[in-house]
PLY file of the C-alpha trace (Angstrom):
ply
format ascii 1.0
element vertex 484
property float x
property float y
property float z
element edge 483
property int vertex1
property int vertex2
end_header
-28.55 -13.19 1.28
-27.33 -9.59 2.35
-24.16 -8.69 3.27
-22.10 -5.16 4.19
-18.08 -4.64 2.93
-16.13 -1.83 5.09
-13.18 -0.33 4.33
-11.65 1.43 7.13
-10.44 5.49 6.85
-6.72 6.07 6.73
-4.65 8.49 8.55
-2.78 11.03 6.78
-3.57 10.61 3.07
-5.06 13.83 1.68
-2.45 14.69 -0.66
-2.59 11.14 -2.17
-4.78 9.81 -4.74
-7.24 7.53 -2.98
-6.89 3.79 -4.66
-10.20 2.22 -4.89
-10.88 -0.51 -2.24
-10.03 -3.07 -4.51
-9.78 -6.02 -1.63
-13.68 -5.44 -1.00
-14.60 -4.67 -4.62
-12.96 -8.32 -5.76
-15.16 -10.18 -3.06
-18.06 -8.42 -3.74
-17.70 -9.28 -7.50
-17.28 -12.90 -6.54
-20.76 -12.92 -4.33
-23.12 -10.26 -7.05
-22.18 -13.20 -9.38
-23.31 -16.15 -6.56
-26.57 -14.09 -6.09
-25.81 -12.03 -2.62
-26.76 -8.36 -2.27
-23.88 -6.22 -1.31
-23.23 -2.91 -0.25
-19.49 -1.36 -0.11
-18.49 1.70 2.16
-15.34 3.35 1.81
-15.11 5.37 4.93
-12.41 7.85 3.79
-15.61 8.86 1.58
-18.82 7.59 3.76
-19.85 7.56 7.26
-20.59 5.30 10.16
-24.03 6.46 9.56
-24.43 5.47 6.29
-22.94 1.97 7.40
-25.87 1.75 10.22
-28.69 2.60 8.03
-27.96 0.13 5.38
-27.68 -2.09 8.56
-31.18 -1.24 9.26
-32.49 -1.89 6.07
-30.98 -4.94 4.53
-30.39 -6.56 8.36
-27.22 -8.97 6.95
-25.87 -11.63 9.31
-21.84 -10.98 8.14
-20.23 -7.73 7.82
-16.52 -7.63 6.51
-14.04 -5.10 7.05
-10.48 -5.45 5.09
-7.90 -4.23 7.69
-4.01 -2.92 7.15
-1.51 -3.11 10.00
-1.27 0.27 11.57
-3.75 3.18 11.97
-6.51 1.62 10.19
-7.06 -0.72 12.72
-7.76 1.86 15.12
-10.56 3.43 12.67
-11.85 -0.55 12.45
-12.04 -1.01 15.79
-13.62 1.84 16.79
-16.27 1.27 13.71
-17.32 -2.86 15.37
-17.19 -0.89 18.91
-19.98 1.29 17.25
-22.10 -1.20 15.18
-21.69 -3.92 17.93
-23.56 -1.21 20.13
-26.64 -1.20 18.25
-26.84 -3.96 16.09
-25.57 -7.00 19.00
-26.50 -10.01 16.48
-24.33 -8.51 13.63
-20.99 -10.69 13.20
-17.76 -8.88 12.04
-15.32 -10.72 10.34
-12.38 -9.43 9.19
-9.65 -9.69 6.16
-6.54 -8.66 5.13
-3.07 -9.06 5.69
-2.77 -8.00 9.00
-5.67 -10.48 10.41
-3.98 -13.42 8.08
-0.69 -12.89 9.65
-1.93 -12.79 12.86
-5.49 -14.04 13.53
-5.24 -15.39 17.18
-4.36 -12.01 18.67
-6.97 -11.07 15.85
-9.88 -13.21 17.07
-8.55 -12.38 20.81
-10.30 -8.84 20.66
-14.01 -9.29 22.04
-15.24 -7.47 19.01
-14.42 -9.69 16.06
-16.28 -13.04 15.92
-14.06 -14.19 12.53
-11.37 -14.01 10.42
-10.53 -14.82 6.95
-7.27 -16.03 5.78
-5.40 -14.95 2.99
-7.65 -14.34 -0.19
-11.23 -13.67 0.84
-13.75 -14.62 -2.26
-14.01 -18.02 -1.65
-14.18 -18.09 1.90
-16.42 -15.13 2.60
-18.82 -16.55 0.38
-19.32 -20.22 1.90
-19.48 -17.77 4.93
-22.32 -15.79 4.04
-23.97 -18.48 2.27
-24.19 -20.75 5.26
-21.93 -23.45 4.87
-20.67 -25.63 7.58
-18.15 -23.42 9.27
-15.94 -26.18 10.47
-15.44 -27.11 6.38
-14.52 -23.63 5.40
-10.84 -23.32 4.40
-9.14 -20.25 5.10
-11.97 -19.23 7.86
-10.65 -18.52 11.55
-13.11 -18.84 14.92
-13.58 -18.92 18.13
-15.70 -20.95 20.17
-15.97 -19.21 23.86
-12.13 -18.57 24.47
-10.64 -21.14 21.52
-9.74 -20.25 19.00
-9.75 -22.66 15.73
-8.02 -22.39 12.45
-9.23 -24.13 9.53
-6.89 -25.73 7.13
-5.44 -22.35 4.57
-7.37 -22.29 1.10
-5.49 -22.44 -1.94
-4.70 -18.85 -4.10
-7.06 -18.13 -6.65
-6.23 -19.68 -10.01
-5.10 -16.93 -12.77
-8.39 -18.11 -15.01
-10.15 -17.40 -11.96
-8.82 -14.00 -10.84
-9.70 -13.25 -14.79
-13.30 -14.02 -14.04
-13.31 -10.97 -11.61
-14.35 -7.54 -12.13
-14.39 -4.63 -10.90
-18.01 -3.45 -9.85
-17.75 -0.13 -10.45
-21.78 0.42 -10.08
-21.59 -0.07 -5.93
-18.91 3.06 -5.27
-18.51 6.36 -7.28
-15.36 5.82 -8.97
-14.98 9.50 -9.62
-13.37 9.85 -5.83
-10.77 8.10 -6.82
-9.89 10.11 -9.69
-7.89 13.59 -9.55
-6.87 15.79 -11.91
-7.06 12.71 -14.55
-4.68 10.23 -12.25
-6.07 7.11 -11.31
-4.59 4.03 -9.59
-4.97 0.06 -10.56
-3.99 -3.22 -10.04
-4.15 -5.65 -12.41
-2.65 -8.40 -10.60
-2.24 -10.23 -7.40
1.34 -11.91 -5.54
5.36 -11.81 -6.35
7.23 -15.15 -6.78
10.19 -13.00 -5.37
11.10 -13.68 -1.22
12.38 -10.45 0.17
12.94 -10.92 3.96
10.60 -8.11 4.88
7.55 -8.80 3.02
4.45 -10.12 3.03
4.18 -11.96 -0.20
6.68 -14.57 0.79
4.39 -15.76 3.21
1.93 -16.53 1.10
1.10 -14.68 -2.14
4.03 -16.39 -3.69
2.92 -16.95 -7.09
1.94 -14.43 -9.59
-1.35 -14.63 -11.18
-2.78 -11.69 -13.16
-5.82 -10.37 -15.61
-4.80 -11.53 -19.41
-4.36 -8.85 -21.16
-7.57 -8.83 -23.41
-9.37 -8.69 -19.48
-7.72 -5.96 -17.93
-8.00 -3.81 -21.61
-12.18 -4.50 -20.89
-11.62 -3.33 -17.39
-9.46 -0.14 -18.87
-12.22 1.12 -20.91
-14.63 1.22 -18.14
-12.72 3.68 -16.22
-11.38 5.75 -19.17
-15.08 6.37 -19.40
-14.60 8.58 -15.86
-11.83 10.57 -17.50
-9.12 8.57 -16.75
-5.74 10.19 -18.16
-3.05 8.75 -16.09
-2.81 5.17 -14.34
-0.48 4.14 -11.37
-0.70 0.30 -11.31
-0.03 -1.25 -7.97
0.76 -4.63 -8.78
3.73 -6.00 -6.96
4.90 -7.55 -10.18
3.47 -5.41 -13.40
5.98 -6.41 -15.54
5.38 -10.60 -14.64
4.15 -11.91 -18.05
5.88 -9.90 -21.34
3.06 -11.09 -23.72
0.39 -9.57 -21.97
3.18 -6.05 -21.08
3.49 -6.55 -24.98
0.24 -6.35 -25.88
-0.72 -3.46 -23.19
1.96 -1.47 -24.58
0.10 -0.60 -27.83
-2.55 -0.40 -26.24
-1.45 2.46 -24.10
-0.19 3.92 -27.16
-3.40 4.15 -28.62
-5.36 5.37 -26.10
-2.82 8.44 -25.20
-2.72 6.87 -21.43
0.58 8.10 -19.47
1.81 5.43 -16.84
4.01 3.78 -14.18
4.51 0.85 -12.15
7.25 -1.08 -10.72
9.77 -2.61 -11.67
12.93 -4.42 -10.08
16.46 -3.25 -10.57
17.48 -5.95 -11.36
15.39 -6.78 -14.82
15.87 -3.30 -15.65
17.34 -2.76 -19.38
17.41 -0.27 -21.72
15.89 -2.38 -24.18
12.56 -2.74 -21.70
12.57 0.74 -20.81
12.90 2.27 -23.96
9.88 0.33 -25.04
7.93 1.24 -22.04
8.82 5.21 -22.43
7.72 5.08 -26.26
4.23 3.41 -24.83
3.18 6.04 -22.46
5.57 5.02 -19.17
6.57 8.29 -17.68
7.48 7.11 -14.55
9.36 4.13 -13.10
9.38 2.48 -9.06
12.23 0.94 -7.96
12.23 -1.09 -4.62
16.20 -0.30 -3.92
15.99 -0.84 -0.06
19.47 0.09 0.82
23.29 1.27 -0.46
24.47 -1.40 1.40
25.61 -4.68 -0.34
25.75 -6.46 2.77
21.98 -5.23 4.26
20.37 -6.23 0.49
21.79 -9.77 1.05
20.45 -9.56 4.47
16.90 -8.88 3.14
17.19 -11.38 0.62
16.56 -8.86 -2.19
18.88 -11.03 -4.86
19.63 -7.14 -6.50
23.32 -5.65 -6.57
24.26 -1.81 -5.97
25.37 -2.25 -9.47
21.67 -2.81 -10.59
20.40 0.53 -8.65
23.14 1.90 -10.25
21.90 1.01 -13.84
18.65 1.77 -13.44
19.29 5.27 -12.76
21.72 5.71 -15.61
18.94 4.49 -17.93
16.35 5.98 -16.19
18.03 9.21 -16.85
18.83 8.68 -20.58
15.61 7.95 -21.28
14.11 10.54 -19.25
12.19 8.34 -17.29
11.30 9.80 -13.36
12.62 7.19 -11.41
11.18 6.84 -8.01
12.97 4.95 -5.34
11.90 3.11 -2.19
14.56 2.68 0.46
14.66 1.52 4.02
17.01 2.07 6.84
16.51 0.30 10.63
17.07 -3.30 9.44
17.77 -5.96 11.64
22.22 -6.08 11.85
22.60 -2.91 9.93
25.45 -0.53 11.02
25.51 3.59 10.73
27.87 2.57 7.96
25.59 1.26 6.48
23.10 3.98 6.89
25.98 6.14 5.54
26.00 3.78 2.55
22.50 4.16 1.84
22.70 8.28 1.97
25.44 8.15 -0.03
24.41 5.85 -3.34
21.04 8.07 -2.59
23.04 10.93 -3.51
24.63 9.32 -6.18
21.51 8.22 -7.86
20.37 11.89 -7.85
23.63 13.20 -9.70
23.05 9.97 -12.28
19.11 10.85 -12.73
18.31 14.62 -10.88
14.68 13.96 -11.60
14.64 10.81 -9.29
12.56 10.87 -6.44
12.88 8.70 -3.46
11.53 8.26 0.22
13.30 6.40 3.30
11.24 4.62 5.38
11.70 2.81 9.17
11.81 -1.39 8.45
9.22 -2.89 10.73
9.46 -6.23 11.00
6.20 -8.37 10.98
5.42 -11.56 11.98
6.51 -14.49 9.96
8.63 -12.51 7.33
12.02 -13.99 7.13
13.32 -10.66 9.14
11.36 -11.09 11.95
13.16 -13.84 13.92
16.15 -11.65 13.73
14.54 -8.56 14.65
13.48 -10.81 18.07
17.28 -11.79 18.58
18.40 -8.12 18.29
15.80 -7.54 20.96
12.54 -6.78 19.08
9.26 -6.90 21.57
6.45 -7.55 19.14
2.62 -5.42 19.72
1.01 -7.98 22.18
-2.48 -7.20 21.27
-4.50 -5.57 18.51
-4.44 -2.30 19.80
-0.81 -1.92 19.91
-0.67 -3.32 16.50
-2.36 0.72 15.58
-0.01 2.50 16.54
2.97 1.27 14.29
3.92 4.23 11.79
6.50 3.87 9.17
8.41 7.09 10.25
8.71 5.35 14.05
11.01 3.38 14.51
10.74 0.22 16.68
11.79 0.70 20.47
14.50 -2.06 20.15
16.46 -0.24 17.75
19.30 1.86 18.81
19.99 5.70 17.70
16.02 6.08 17.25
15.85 9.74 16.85
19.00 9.34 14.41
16.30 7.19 12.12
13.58 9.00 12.32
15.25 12.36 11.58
16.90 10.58 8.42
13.17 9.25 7.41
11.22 13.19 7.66
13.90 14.73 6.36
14.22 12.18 3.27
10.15 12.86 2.95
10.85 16.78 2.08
14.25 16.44 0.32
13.00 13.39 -1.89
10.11 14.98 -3.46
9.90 17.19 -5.87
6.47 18.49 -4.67
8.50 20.65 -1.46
10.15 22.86 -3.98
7.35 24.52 -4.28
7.37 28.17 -3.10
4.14 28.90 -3.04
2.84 27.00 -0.07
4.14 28.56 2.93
4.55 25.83 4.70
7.08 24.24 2.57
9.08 27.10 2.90
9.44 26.36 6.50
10.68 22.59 6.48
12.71 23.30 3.32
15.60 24.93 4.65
16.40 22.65 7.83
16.07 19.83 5.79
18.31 21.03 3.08
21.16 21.55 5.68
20.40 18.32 7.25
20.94 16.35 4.03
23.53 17.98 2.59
25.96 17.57 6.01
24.01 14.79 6.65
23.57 15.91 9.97
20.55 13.87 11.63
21.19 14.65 15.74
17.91 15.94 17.57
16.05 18.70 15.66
12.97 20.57 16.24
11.65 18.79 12.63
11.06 15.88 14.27
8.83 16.86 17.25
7.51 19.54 14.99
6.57 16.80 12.45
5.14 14.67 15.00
3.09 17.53 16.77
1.66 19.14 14.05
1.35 16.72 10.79
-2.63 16.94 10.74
-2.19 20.15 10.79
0.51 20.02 7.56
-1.78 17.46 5.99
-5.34 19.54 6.51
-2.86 22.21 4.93
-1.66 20.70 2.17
-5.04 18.86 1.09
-7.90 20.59 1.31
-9.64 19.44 -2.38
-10.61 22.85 -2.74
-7.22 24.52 -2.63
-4.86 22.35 -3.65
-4.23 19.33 -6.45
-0.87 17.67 -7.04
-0.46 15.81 -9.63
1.85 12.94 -8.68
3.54 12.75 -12.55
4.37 15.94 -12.84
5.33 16.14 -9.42
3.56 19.43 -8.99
0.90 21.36 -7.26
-0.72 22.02 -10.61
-3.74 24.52 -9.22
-4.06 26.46 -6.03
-7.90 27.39 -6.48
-9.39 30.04 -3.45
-12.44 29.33 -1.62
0 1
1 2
2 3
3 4
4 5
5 6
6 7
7 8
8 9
9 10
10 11
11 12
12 13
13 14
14 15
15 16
16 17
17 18
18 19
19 20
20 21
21 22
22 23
23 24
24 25
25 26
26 27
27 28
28 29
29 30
30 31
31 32
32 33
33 34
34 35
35 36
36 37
37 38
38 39
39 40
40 41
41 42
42 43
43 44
44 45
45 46
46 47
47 48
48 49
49 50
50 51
51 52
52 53
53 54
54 55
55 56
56 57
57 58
58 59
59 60
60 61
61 62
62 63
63 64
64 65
65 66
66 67
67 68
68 69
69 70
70 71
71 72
72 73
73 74
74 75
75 76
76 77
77 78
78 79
79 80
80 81
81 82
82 83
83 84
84 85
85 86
86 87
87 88
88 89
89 90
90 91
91 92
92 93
93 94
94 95
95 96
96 97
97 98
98 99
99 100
100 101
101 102
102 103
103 104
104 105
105 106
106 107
107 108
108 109
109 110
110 111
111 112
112 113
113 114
114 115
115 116
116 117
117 118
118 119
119 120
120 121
121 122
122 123
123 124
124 125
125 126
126 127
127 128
128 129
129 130
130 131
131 132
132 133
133 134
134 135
135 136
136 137
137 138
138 139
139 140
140 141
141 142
142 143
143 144
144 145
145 146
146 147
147 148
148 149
149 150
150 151
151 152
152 153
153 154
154 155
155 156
156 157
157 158
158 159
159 160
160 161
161 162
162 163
163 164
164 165
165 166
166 167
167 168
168 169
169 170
170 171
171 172
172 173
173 174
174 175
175 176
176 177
177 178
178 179
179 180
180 181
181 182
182 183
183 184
184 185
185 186
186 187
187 188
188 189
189 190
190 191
191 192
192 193
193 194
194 195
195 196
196 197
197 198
198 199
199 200
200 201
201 202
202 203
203 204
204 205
205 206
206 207
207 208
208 209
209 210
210 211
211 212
212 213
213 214
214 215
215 216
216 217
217 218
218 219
219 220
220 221
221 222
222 223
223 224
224 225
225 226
226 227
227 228
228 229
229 230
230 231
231 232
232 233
233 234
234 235
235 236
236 237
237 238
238 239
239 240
240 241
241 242
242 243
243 244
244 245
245 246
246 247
247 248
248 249
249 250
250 251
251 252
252 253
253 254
254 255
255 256
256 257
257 258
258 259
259 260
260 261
261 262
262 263
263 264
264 265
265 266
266 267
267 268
268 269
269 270
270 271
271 272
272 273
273 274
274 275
275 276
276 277
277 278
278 279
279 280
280 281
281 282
282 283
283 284
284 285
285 286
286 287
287 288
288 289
289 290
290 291
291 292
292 293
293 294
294 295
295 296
296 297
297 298
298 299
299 300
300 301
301 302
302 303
303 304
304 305
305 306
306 307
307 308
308 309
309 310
310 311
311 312
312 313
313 314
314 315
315 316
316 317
317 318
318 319
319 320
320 321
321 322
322 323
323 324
324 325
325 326
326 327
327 328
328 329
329 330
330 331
331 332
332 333
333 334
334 335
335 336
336 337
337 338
338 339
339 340
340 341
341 342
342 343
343 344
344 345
345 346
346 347
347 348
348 349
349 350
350 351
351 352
352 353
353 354
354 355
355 356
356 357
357 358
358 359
359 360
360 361
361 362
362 363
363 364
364 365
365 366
366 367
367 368
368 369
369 370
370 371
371 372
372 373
373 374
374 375
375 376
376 377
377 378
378 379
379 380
380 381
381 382
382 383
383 384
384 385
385 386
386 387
387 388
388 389
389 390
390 391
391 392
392 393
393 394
394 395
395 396
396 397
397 398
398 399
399 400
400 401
401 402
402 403
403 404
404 405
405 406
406 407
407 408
408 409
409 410
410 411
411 412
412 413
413 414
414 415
415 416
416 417
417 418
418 419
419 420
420 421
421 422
422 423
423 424
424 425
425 426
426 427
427 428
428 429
429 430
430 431
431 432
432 433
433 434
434 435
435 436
436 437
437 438
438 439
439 440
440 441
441 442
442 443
443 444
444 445
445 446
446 447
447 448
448 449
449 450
450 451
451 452
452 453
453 454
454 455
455 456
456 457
457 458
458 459
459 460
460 461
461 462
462 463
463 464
464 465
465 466
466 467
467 468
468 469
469 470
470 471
471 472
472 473
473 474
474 475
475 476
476 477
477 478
478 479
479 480
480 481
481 482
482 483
């Protein structure tokens, strides 16, 4: 049995440090050890072409392709357009939360014949193995123009996320890595509901590597010069045996750190700990300055808890970075004004905070959702539209739109450190605007915003071309400006 793995390019990342693809590396873990041959391409890194000769030569009945909401489902789309061409046999079925949340309109585009629900191990291996697809939980088809959905399958088991790995042998995990910084997840799902996300639905319960397991998996990559690890786990901190335990491990191995934590578990006991074991950094979901808007997105934090966490953050000398979002369903200008304002006062507390404001789009199912459609929300009808959502957009139904995205590009140059850097031109030019913007908090029509719209490839080509610049995300600095 033969089978492909796509992950889709991204728009806009070349300053970022690529994460491995770890939703296609998990299932194709899962099926090396059940005996099926499997090849992985990461198209930020390969090509189509690549894709279609390995087509060619191992001829596999299933391809998969793990798709976000947003730009990367135009890049998918246009990669089944291509392989459909030539290869008109091949089935595409595709994963991820975007096709989970939504896999009628999914399945309703001609060029996807399946989709997979939710976690994809199980299912994509009954799949590819031939199994009766009417008895295959979790697995989404369509039959002419019906469309059936078979009964959910259950979350993997924590004893049998454990028994995955990482198979590091089917990508080169040195394009992940720059300058030393690497990023990792070590867990899957949040047992917390916040109205806006995705784990509520149904990645409810925390289940993650022991700690003995993801110390095995740490020493394969500090064998590709890994210095510094991001985790992405929605819930690092979940179990405090197995933190306990990684802690000294850190220590010994030298390895600087962050992940996330919430606000509300936040002490100075935990944090202290963490700092002595290698945690440089800290990332705080703190959503908005408003008491009222947190209650509306079910966050169950106070302003008193963002408060805190900067006050420690800044005694310990922690960098605390800070997600917050603006554009919520029944949220006021005051409360925008709010949300500036405890922004502001979280930089006095800790001045080496970072933070970034982003445009709330509300997807299906989330507990926000159904009041984003009374406040006059018009979902994407089709796939399509579904690729065109951007984080810095903001929805059609909401009022003062221009007002929220001006607030969202200017917090991207005034929250990060990296834009005080005078020796990229370019910098120099959004500084200044952005500067007086935030400090009068004056967010009316500007040129910033058509000129960010207009002309961000060209900032991003700019900005990350591997030969010129690295920025180390730690430091928060462009840490070499090499010529060609």
């Amino acid at each position: 049995m033969n089978t492909i793995l796509i992950y889709p390019q991204l728009e806009f990342i070349g300053t970022q440090i690529p994460t491995p693809p770890y939703s296609i590396l998990f299932i194709a873990d899962y099926l090396i050890k059940r005996n099926v041959n499997v090849k992985i391409f990461d198209l930020r890194f390969d090509s189509l072409h690549q894709v279609k000769n390995a087509i060619s030569d191992i001829e596999p009945e299933y391809i998969g392709i793990s798709v976000m909401t947003g730009p990367q489902i135009y890049y998918a789309l246009k990669i089944c357009e291509s392989i459909k061409k030539e290869f008109k046999k091949i089935k595409i079925v595709w994963g991820g939360i975007h096709s989970t949340i939504l896999p009628t309109q999914t399945l309703q585009n001609k060029l996807i014949d399946f989709v997979i629900r939710g976690e994809g191990e199980k299912s994509y291996h009954e799949l590819v193995s031939g199994k009766n697809k009417s008895q295959i939980n979790g697995l989404s088809l369509k039959n002419g123009a019906k469309i059936f959905h078979n009964p959910d399958r259950a979350l993997l088991k924590s004893s049998e996320l454990n028994e995955l790995s990482i198979p590091w042998d089917l990508i080169n995990p040195r394009r992940y890595l720059k300058s030393g910084n690497f990023n990792m997840i070590t867990s899957r799902g949040c047992p917390f509901k916040c109205a806006f996300c995705y784990n509520a639905l149904f990645n409810n319960v925390w289940r993650g590597w022991t700690a003995e397991k993801c110390i095995e998996e740490f020493n394969k990559i500090f064998k590709f010069g890994v210095k510094k690890i991001t985790f992405y786990d929605d819930y690092f901190f979940a179990n405090p045996n197995r933190i306990k335990i990684l802690f000294q491990y850190f220590k010994e191995k030298d390895i600087i750190w962050k992940a996330e934590l919430r606000v509300d578990q936040m002490n100075y006991s935990l944090a202290k700990e963490a700092k002595e074991h290698g945690c440089s950094n800290m990332y705080f979901g703190a959503e908005s300055g408003s008491q009222r808007v947190l209650n509306i997105l079910n966050k169950n934090i106070s302003i008193k808890d963002i408060i805190k966490s900067a006050e420690i953050t800044n005694k310990l000398d922690i960098i605390a970075e800070y997600s917050w979002m603006i554009g919520i369903p029944g949220e006021t200008k005051k409360d925008i004004r709010k949300t500036i304002s405890l922004i502001k006062n979280v930089r006095e507390i800790n001045p080496e905070s970072e933070f970034s404001i982003k445009i709330l789009f509300p997807y299906p199912q989330t507990l926000i959702y159904e009041q984003a459609i009374k406040s006059g929300f018009t979902p994407p009808s089709n796939l399509v539209s579904w690729s065109n959502i951007r984080r810095e957009h903001a929805p059609d139904y909401l009022r003062h739109k221009n007002f929220l995205e001006m607030i969202s590009i200017t917090s991207a140059i005034i929250g990060k450190k990296v834009f005080e850097s005078n020796n990229v031109p370019i910098f120099k030019l959004i500084k200044h605007p952005a500067n007086f913007r935030w400090k009068n908090e004056v967010f009316s029509a500007g040129f910033e915003n058509l000129f960010f719209k207009i002309f961000r490839k060209v900032i991003e080509k700019v900005i990350s071309k591997r030969d010129s610049i690295e920025y180390d995300p730690f430091s928060r600095k462009i840490i070499s400006i090499k010529k060609n």
